[in-house]
C-alpha positions in Angstrom: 0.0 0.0 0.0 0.9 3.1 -0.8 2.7 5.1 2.2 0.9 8.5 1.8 -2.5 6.3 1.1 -1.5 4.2 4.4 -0.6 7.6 6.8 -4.0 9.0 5.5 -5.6 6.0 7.0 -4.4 5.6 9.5 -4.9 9.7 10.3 -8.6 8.9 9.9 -8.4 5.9 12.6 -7.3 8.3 14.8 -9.2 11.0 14.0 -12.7 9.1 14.2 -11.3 7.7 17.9 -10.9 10.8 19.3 -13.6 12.7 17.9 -16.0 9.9 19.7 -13.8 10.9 22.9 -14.3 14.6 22.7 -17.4 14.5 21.6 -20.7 15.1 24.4 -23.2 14.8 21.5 -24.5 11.6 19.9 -24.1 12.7 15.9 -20.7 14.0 16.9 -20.1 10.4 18.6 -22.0 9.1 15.5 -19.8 10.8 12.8 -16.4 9.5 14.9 -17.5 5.9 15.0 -18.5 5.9 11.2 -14.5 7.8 10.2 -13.2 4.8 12.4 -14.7 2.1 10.8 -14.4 3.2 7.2 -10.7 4.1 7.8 -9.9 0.2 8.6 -11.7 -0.8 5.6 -9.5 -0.5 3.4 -6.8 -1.8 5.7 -8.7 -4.8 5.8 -9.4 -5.4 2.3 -5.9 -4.2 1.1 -5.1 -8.2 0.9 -5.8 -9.6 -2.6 -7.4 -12.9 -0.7 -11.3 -13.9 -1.1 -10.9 -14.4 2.5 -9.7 -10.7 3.7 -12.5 -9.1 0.4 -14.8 -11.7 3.0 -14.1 -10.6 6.4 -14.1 -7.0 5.0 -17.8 -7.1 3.8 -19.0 -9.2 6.7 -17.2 -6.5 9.4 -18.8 -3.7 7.2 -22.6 -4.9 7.2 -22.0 -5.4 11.4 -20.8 -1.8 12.0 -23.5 -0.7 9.3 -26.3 -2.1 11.5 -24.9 -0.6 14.9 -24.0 2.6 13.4 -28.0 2.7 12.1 -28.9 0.9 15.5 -27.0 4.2 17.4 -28.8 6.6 15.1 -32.4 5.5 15.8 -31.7 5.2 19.5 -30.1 8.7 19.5 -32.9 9.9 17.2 -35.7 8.5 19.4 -34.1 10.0 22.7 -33.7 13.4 21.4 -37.7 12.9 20.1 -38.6 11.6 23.4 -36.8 13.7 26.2 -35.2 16.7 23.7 -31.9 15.6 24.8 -28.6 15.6 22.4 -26.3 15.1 25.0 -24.5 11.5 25.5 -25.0 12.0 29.5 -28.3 13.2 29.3 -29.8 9.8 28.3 -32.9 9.4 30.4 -35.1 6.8 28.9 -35.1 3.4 29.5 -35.7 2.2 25.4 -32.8 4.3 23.8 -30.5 3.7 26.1 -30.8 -0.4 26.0 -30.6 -0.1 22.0 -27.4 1.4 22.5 -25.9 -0.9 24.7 -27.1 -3.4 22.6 -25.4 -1.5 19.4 -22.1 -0.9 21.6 -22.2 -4.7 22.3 -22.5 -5.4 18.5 -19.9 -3.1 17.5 -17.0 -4.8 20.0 -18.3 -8.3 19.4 -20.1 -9.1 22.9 -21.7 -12.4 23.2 -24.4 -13.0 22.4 -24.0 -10.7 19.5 -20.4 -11.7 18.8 -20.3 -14.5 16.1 -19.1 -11.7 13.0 -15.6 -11.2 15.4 -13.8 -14.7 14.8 -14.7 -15.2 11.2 -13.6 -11.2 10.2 -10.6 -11.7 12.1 -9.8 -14.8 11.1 -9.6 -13.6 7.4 -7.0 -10.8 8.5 -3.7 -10.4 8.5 -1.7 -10.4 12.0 -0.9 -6.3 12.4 -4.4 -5.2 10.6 -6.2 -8.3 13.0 -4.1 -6.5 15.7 -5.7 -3.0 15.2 -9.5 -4.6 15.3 -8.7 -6.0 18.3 -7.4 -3.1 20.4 -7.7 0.4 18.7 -11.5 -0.4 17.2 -12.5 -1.1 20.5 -11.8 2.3 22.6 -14.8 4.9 20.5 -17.4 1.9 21.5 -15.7 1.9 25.3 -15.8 5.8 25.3 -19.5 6.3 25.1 -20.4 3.0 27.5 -18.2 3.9 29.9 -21.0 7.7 29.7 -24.0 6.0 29.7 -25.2 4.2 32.4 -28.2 1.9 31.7 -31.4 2.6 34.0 -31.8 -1.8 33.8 -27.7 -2.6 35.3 -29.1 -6.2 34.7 -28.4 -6.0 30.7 -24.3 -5.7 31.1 -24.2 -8.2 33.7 -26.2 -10.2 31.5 -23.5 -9.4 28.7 -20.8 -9.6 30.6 -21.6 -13.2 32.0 -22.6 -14.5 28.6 -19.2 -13.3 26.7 -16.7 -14.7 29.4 -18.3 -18.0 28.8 -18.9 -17.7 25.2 -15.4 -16.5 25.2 -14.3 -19.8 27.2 -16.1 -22.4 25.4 -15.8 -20.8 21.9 -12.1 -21.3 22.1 -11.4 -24.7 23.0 -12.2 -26.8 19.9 -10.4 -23.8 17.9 -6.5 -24.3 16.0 -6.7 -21.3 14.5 -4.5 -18.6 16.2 -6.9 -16.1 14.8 -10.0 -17.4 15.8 -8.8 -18.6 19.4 -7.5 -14.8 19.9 -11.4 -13.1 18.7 -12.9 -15.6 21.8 -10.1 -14.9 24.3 -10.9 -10.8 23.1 -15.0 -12.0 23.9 -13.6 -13.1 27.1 -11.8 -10.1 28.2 -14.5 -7.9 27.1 -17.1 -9.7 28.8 -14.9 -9.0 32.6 -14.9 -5.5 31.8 -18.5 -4.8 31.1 -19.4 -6.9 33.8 -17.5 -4.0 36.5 -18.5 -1.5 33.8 -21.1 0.3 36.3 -19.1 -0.4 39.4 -15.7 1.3 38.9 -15.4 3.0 35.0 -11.8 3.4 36.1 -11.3 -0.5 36.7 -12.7 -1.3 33.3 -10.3 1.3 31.5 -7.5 -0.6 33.6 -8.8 -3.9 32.6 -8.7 -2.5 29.2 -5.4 -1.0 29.2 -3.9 -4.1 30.3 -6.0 -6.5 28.1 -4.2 -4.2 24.9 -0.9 -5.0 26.5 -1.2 -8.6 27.1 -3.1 -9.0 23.1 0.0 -6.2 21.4 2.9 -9.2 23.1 0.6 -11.8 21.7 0.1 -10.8 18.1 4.1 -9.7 17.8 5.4 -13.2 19.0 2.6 -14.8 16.2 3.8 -12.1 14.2 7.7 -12.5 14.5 6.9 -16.2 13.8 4.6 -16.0 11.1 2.3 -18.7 12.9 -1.2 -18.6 11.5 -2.4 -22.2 13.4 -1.4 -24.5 16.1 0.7 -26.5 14.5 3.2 -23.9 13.0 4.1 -22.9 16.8 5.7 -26.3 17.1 8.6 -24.9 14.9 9.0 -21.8 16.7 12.1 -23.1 19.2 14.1 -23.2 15.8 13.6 -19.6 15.4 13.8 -17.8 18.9 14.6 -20.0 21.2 14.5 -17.7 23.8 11.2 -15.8 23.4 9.6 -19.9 22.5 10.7 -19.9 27.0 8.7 -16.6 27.2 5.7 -17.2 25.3 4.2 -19.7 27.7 4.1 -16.9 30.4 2.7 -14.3 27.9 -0.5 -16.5 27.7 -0.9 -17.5 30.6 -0.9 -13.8 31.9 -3.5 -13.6 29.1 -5.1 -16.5 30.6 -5.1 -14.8 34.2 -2.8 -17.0 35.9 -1.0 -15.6 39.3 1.7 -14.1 39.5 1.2 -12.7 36.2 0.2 -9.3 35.2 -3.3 -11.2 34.0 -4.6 -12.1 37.0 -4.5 -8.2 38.3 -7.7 -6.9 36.4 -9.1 -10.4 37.4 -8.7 -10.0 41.1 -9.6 -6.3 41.3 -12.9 -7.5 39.2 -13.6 -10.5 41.2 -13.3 -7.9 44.5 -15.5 -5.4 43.0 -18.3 -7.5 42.7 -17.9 -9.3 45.8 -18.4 -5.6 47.6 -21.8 -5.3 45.5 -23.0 -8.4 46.8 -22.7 -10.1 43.4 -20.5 -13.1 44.6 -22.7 -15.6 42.4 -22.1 -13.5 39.5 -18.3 -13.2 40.7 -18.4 -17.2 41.1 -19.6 -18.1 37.5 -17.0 -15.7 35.9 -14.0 -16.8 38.1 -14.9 -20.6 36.5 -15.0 -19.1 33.2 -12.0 -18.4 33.0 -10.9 -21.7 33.7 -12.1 -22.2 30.2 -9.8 -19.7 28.8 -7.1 -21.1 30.7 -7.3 -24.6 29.1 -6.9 -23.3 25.7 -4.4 -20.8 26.5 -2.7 -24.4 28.1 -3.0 -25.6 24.8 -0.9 -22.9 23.0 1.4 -23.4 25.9 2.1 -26.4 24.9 2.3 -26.8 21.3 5.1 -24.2 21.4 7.3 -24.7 24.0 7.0 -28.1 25.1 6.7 -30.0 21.4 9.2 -30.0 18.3 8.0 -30.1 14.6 8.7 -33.3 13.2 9.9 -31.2 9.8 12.6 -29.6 11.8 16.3 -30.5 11.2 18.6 -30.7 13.9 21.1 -29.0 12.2 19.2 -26.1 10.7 19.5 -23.5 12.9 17.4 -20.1 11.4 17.5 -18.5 14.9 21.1 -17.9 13.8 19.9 -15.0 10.8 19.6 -12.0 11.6 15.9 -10.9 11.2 15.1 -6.9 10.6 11.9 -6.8 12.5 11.6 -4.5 15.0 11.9 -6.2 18.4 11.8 -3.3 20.8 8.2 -3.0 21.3 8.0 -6.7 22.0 10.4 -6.5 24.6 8.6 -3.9 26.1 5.1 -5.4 26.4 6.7 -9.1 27.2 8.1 -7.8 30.2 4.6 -5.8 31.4 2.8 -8.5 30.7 4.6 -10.8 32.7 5.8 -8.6 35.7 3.7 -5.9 36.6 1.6 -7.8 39.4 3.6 -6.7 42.2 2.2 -2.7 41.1 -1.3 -4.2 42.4 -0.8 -1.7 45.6 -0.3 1.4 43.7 -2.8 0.5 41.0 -5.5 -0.2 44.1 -4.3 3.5 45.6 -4.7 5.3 42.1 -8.4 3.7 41.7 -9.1 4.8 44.9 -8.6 8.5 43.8 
């Protein structure tokens, strides 16, 4: 792609985010979401594969129907109360059409089943940005509105951790078993959504981290499916040790920077007397840590029968740019013991 056509692009991604961010009235909010998703179409479709021109249409027609669905709820607020405003929602209808669009547009169970086949037909970097980037304009304007019926994001919240969970486990594709573990996280923080907003961008933040390590090391290995991880020891040996800690701190798994956002969550809504609610999604994500196992295993603890013993490719030099996976390697597998300071910053 052309690099004046890309920086345009990806000028408009931004642009859209944080025009939903500054923005206190719904067509402003409206006119941001619509910039972000047609910015990434072409990203998407820039691929000459039936499967990308596939995912591309099928990700287009969902954000269509949300971005109509946010319209008419808008629309029938500012008819019903005379309110414009993004805080001044009032009524009970418009508000749960718009969580139900916000859920549609991030891929929340049970509203959730366009996320694994779009990003399964993507490539690694532009599957990165639909999992992390596409998901903050949505997050902005839930984390302002707060639905009159609570019950309807629990309800969500429940049902994507263990759509999330089960979805994943009968999955090889790396592509597919990261759109279920991103309906997992999602699910944990729109469960606390109502509780603490700040706990939910934290959950957020570090879900980002945690999925940006993940992609890089699929990335830097150019592993598409289980089975290509076997061969990763024969390329970097010493990240193939890593890995295993990576996802299981995606997984949630103490002492890992996972199981932070996890804890804090599982806290939360013991305090609001929601401990059955807090039960079921601690045994979720048991789910998500079986297949998150599975990865495990497949890369560090199995060799591909094609390998040679005396090829050794971790030897060439490669030209990607490694920096940014050391960086967000070593938050997400050490930053537990800042639990303390994270709890005292919340409590601001």
């Amino acid at each position: 792609m052309n690099p004046y056509i890309l920086a345009a692009l990806l000028f408009g991604l931004g642009l859209g985010t944080t025009l939903t961010f500054a923005s206190s009235h719904w067509l402003l909010a409206w006119m941001g979401l619509e910039m972000n998703t047609l910015a990434i179409i072409p990203l998407m479709a820039h691929h000459p594969h039936p499967r990308a021109v596939e995912a591309t249409t099928k990700y287009f027609l969902t954000q269509a129907t949300a971005a109509a669905m946010i319209l008419f709820a808008s629309t029938t607020n500012a008819w019903l109360t005379g309110q414009w405003g993004i805080q001044q929602m009032a009524h009970p209808l418009p508000i749960t059409l718009i969580t139900l669009a916000l859920a549609l547009k991030v891929g929340l169970a049970p509203v959730h089943s366009w996320l694994p086949e779009v990003l399964q037909g993507l490539d690694l970097t532009t599957g990165l940005i639909l999992s992390t980037w596409q998901k903050l304009a949505p997050f902005a304007i839930l984390t302002q509105i707060q639905p009159a019926n609570s019950t309807i994001l629990i309800a969500l919240g429940l049902t994507s951790a263990l759509v999330g969970g089960w979805g994943g486990l009968n999955q090889t594709q790396l592509r597919k078993i990261l759109a279920y573990s991103s309906i997992a996280h999602l699910g944990w923080m729109v469960l606390v959504l109502q509780f603490s907003t700040s706990l939910t961008l934290l959950t957020l933040l570090t879900y980002f981290m945690m999925t940006l390590s993940t992609f890089l090391v699929f990335k830097l290995n150019k592993s598409t499916n289980i089975n290509m991880l076997a061969s990763s020891w024969a390329k970097a040996p010493a990240l193939t040790a890593l890995v295993p800690l990576i996802l299981l701190s995606l997984g949630g798994l103490p002492p890992l920077t996972g199981f932070m956002p996890k804890w804090l969550i599982l806290q939360e809504l013991t305090k609001q007397d929601l401990a059955l609610t807090a039960t079921i999604a601690a045994m979720s994500a048991l789910l998500s840590l079986y297949f998150y196992l599975r990865l495990s295993y497949a890369m560090a603890l199995t060799m591909s029968p094609n390998n040679i013993t005396g090829t050794t490719p971790w030897r060439l030099e490669h030209l990607q740019f490694s920096l940014p996976l050391a960086i967000t390697t070593t938050a997400t597998i050490l930053l537990l013991p800042l639990a303390p300071a994270v709890l005292t910053l919340l409590a601001l």
